[in-house]
C-alpha positions as CSV (number, residue, x, y, z in Angstrom):
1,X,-26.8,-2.2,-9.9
2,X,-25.3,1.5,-10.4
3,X,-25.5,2.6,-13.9
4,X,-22.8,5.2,-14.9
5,X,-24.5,8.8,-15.9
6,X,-23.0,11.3,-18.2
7,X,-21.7,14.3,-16.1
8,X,-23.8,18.0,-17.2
9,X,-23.3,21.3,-16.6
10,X,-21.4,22.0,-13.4
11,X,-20.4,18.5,-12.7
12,X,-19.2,18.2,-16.0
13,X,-17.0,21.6,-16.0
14,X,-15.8,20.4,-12.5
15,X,-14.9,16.7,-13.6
16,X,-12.9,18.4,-16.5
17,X,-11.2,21.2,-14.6
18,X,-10.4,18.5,-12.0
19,X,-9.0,16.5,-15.3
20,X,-7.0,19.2,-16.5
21,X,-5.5,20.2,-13.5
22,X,-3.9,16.7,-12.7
23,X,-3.5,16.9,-16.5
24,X,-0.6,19.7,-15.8
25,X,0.3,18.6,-12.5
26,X,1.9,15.5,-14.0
27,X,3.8,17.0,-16.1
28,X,5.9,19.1,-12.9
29,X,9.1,17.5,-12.3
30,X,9.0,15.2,-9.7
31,X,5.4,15.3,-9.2
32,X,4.8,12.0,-10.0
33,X,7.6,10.2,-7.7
34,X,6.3,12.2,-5.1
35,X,3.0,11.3,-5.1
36,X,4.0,7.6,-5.3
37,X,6.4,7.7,-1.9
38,X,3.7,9.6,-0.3
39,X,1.1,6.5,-1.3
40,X,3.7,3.9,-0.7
41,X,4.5,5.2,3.1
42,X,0.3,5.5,3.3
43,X,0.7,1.7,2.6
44,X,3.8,0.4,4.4
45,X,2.6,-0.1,8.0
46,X,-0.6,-2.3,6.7
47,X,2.4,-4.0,5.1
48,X,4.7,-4.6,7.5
49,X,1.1,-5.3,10.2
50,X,0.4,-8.4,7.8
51,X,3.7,-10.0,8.1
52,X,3.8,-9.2,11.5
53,X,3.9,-12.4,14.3
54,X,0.7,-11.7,16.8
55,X,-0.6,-8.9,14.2
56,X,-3.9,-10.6,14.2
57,X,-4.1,-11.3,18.2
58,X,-6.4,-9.3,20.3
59,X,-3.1,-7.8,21.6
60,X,-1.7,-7.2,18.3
61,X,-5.0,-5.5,17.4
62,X,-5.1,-3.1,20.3
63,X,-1.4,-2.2,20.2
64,X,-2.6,-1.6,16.9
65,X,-4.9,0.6,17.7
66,X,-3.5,2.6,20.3
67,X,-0.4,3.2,18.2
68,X,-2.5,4.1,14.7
69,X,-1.0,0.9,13.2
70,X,2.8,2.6,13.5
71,X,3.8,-0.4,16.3
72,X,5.0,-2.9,13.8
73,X,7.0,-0.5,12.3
74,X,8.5,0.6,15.9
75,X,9.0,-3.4,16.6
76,X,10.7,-4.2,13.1
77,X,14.3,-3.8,13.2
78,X,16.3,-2.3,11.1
79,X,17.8,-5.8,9.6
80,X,14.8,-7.5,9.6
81,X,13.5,-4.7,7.4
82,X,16.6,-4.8,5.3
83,X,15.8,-8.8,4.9
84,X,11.6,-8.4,3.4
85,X,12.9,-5.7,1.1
86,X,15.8,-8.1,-0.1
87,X,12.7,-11.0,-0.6
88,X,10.5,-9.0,-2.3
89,X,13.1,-6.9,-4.4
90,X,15.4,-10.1,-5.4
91,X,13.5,-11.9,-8.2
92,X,14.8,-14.9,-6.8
93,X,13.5,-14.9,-3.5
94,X,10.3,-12.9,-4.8
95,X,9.6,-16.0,-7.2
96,X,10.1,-18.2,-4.6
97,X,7.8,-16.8,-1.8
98,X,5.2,-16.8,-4.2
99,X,5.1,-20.4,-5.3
100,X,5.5,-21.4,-1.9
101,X,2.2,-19.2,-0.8
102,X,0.2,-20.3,-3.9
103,X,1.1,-23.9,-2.6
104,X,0.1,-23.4,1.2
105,X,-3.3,-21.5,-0.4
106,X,-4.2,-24.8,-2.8
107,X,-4.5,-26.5,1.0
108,X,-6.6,-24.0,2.6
């Protein structure tokens, strides 16, 4: 089991510079949307890989691989793109795809 220590001396000036400095760096307009689209297109392709047909075949994982997991994205087209955003944004659908998952899940 860790236990958590108290930060001293260096560490402890470093932790709260560290703070401080992400402290102001919020506060920039902008700063904060931008950081979320940059972590949201770090995410998408792991996305779009899990919904992906054949994403978890030995072919699907060394296209994968030889592609640094951007394939999915290369093979999705533009309306079938347009159609998972409309499920997950649309509360409707959203609702929907979840109930029916947490029913296939109970089975498994």
């Amino acid at each position: 089991m860790e236990l958590v220590r108290v930060a001293e001396g260096a560490d402890a000036r470093e932790i709260l510079l560290g703070f401080e400095e992400r402290s102001e760096r919020i506060l920039e307009p902008g700063f904060v949307e931008g950081e979320w689209r940059r972590f949201a297109e770090e995410y998408v392709d792991g996305y779009l890989r899990s919904f992906a047909p054949g994403s978890w075949t030995l072919t699907g994982k060394v296209l994968n691989k030889l592609t640094r997991g951007r394939i999915w994205r290369l093979l999705t087209s533009a309306r079938r793109l347009l159609a998972e955003r409309n499920y997950v944004e649309c509360e409707a659908h959203r609702e929907l795809f979840l109930e029916g998952l947490r029913e296939l899940s109970v089975g498994k």
